[in-house]
C-alpha positions as a Markdown table, in Angstrom:
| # | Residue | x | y | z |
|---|---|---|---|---|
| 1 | Unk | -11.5 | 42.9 | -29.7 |
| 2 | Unk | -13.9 | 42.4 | -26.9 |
| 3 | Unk | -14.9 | 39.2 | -28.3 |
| 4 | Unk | -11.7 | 37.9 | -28.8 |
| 5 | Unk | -10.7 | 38.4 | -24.9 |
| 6 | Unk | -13.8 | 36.8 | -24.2 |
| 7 | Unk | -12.5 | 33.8 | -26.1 |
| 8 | Unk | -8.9 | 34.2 | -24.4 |
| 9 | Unk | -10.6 | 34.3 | -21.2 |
| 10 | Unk | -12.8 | 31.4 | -21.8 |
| 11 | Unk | -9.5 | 29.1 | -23.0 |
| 12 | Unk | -8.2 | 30.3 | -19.6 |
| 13 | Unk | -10.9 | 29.2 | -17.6 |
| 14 | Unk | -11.3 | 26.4 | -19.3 |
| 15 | Unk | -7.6 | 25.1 | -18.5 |
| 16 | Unk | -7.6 | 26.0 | -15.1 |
| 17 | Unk | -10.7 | 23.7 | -14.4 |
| 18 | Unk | -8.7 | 21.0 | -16.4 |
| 19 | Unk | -5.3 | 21.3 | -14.0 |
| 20 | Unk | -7.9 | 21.4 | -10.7 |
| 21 | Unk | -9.8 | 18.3 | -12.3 |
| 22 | Unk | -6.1 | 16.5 | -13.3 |
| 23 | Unk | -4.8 | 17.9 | -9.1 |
| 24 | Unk | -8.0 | 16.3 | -7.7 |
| 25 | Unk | -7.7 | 13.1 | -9.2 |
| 26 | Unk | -4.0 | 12.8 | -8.7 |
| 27 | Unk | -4.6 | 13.4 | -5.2 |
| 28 | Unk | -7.2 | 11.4 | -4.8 |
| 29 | Unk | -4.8 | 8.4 | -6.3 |
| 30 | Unk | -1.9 | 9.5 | -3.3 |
| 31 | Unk | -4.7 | 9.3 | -1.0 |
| 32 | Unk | -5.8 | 5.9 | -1.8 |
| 33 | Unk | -1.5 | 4.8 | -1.8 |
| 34 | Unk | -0.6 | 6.9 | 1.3 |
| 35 | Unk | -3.8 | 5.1 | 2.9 |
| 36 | Unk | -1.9 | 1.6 | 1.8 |
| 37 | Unk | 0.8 | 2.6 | 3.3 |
| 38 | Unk | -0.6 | 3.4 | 6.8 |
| 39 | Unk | -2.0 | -0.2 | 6.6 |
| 40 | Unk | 1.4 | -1.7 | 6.0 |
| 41 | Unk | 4.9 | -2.8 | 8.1 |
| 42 | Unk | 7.7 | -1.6 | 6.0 |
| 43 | Unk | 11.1 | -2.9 | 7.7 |
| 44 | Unk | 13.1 | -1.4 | 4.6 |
| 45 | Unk | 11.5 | 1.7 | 4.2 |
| 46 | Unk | 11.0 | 0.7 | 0.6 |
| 47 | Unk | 7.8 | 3.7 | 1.5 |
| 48 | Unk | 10.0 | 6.5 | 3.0 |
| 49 | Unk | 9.2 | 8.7 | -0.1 |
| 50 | Unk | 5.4 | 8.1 | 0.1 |
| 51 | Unk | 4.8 | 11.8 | 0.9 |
| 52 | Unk | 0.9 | 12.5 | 1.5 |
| 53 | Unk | 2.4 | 16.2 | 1.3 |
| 54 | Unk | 3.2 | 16.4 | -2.7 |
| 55 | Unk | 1.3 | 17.3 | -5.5 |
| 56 | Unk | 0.7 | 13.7 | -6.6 |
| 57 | Unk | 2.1 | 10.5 | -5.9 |
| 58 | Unk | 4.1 | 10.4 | -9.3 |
| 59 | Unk | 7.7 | 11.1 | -7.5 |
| 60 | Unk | 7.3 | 8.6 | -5.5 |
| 61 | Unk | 9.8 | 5.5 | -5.9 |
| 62 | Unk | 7.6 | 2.2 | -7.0 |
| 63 | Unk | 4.9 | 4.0 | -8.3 |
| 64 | Unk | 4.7 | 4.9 | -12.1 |
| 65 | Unk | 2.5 | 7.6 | -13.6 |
| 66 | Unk | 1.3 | 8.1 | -17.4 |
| 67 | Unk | 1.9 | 11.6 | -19.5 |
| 68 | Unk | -1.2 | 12.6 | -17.4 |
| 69 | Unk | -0.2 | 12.0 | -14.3 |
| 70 | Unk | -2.3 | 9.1 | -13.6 |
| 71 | Unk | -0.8 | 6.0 | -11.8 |
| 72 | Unk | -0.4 | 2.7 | -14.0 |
| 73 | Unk | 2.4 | 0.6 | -11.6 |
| 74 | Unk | 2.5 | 0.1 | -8.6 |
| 75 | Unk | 5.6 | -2.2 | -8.2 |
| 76 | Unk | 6.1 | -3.2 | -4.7 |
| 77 | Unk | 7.0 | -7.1 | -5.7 |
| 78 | Unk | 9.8 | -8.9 | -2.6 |
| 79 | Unk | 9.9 | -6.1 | -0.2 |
| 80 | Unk | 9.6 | -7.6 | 2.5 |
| 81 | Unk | 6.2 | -5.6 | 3.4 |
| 82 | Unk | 3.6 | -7.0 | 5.9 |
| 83 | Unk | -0.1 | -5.8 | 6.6 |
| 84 | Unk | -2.7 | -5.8 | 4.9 |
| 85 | Unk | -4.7 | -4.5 | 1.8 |
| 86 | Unk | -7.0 | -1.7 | 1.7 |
| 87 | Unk | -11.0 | -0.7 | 0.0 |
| 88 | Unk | -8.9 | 2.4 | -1.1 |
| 89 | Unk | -7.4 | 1.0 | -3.8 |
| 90 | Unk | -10.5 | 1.1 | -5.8 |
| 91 | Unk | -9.8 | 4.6 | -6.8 |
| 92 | Unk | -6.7 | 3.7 | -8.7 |
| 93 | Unk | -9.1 | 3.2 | -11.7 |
| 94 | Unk | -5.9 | 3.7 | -14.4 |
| 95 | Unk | -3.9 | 1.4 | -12.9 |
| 96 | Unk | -2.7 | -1.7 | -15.2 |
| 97 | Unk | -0.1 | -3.4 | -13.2 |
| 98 | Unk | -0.2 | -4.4 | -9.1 |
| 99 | Unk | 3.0 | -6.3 | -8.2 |
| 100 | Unk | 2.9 | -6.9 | -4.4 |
| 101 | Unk | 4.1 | -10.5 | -4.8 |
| 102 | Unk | 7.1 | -12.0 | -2.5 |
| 103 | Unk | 5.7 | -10.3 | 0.6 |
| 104 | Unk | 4.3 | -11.3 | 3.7 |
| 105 | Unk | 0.8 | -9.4 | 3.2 |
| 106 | Unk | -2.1 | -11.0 | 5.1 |
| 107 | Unk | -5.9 | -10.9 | 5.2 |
| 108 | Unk | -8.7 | -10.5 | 2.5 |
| 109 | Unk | -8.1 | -9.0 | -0.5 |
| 110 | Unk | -10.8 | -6.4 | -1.0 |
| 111 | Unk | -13.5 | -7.0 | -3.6 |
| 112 | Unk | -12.9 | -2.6 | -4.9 |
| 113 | Unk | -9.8 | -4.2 | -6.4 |
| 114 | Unk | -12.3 | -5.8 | -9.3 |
| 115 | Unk | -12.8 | -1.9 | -9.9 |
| 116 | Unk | -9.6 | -1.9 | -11.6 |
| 117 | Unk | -10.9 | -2.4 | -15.1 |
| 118 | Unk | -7.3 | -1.3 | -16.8 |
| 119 | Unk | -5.5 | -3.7 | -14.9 |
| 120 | Unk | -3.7 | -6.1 | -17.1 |
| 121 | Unk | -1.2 | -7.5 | -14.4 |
| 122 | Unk | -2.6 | -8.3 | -10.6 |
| 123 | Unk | 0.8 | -10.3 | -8.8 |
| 124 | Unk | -0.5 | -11.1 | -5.0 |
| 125 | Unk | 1.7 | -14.6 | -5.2 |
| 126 | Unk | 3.7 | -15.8 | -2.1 |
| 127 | Unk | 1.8 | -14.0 | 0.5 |
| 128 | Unk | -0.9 | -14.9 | 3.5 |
| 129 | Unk | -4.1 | -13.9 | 1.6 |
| 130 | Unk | -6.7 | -15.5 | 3.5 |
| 131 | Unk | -10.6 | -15.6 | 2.5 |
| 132 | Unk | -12.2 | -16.2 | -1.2 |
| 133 | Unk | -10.8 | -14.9 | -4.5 |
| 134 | Unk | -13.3 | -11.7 | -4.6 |
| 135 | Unk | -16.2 | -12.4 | -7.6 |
| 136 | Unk | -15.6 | -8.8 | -8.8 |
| 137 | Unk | -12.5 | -10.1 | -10.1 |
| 138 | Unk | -14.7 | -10.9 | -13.1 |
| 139 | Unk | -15.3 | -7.1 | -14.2 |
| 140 | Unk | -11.2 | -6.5 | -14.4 |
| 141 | Unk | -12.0 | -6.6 | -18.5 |
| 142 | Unk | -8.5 | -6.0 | -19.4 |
| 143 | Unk | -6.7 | -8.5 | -16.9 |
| 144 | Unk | -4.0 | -10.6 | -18.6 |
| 145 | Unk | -2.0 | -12.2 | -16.1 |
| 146 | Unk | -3.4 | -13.5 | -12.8 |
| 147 | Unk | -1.1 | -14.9 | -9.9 |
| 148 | Unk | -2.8 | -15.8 | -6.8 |
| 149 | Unk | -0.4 | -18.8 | -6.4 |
| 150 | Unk | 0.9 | -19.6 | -2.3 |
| 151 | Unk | -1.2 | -18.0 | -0.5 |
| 152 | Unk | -3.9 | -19.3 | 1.9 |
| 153 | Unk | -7.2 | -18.7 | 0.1 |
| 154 | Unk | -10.2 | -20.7 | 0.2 |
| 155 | Unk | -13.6 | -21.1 | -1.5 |
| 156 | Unk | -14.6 | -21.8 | -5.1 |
| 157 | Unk | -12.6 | -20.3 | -8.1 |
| 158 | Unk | -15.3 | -17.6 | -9.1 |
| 159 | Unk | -16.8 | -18.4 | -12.5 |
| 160 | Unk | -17.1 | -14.8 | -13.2 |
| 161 | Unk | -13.3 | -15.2 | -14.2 |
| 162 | Unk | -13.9 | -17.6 | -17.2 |
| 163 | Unk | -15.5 | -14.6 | -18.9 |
| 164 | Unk | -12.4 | -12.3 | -19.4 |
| 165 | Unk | -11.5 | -12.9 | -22.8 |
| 166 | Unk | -7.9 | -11.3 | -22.4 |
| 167 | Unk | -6.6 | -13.7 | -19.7 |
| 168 | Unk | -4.1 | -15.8 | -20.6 |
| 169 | Unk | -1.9 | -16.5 | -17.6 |
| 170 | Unk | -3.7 | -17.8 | -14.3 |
| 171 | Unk | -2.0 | -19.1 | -11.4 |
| 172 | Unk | -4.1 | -20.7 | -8.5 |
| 173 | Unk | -1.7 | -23.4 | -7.1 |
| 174 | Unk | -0.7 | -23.4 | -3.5 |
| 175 | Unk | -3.9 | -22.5 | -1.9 |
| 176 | Unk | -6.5 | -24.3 | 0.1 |
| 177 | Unk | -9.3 | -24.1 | -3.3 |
| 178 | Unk | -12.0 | -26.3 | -3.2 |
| 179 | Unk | -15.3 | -27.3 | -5.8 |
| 180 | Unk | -14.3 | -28.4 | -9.5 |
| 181 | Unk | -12.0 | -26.2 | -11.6 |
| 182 | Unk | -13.8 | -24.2 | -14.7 |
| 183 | Unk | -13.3 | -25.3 | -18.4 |
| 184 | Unk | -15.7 | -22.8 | -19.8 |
| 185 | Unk | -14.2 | -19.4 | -21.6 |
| 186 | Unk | -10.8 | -18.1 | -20.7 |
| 187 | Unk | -10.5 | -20.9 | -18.6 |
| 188 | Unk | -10.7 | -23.2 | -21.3 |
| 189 | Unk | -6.7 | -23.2 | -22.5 |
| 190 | Unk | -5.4 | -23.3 | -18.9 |
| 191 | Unk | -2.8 | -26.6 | -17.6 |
| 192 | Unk | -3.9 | -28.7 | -14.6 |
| 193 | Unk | -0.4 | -26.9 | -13.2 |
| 194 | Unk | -2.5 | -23.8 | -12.5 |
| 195 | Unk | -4.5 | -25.4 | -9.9 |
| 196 | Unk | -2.3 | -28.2 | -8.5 |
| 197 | Unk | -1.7 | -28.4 | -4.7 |
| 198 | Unk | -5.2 | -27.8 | -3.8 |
| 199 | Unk | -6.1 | -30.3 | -1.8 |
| 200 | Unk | -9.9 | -29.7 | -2.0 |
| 201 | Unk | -10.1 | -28.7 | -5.5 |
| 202 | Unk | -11.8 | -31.8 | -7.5 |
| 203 | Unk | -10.5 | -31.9 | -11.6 |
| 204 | Unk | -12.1 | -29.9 | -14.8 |
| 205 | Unk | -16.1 | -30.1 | -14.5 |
| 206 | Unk | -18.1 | -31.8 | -17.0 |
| 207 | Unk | -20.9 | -30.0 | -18.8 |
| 208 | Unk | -24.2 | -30.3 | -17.7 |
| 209 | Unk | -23.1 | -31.6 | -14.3 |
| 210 | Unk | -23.5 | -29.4 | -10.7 |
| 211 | Unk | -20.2 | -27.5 | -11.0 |
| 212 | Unk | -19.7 | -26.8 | -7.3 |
| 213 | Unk | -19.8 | -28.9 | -4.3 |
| 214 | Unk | -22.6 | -27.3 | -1.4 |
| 215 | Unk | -20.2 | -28.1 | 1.5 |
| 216 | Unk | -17.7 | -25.9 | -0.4 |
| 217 | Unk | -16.6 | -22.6 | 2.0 |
């Protein structure tokens, strides 16, 4: 009898450390949102339910949770948002699809995104992004789809990207890109049409030739 309460007990213990584990990560994934939205101009108050108050971010409108109440969308695509991006969303480390695309969002895209290893969709196209696609972009293992396409960013397509073997959709066009384009890896199935308008940006390199200019930046 004794033994079996300690059990009981145990199994109780043992859940309620689960639910504050599950509440602590949830809130740490609101956190890391409701700091994204501090950093961002909302004209339509597509953000009005972003309430740093609740449990967890899952009722929020544009944000999708799993069965464990983990975020996986965040799905803020055309609306009409401005500001800029933040370190924070390097927590969301279940996330699989960021769709801020159609926006007006402006300055560097922070390298804690690459942290986002179950990210399979990343949509920043038709914004202001400014500065260098981040090199941590090469550790998002899972990425499928990749649309960086109109913005303003510069520097060298990081080579760190040819070695995601799941990505099959890159968009680069519309940018100010410079050096040579990759042909290596993932990169290796990927139309001229991905990198066009680049002014800077010289065709497909040739093996065992330099594969980036110096005066590159």
């Amino acid at each position: 009898m004794i033994m079996e309460k300690s059990y009981g007990e145990l199994a109780m213990f043992a859940l309620a450390i689960a639910a504050l584990l599950s509440l602590a990560h949830t809130n740490s994934e609101g956190d890391a949102l409701y700091a994204l939205r501090l950093s961002l101009t909302d004209p339509s108050n597509v953000l009005q339910s972003w309430d740093p108050t609740l449990v967890n971010p899952c009722t929020w409108f544009h944000v999708t949770c799993d069965s464990q109440n983990q975020v996986i969308r965040v799905d803020l695509g055309n609306a009409r948002l401005s500001g800029s991006l933040v370190p924070e969303l390097g927590v969301l480390l279940n996330l699989q699809y960021l769709e801020l695309y159609k926006n007006s969002l402006t300055g560097h895209i922070p390298s804690e995104v690459g942290k986002l290893q179950s990210l399979v969709s990343l949509d920043l196209y038709h914004n202001n992004f400014t500065g260098s696609i981040p090199r941590s972009f090469g550790k998002l293992s899972s990425l499928v789809f990749l649309r960086l396409n109109s913005n303003r960013l510069t520097g060298r397509i990081p080579r760190e990207l040819t070695s995601i073997t799941s990505l099959k959709a890159v968009d680069m066009s519309n940018n100010d890109l410079c050096g040579t384009i990759p042909v290596t890896g993932s990169f290796s199935h990927l139309a001229a049409k991905s990198f066009e308008n680049n002014s800077r940006l010289n065709g497909p390199e040739l093996e065992g030739f330099v594969p980036y200019e110096m005066s590159c930046h």
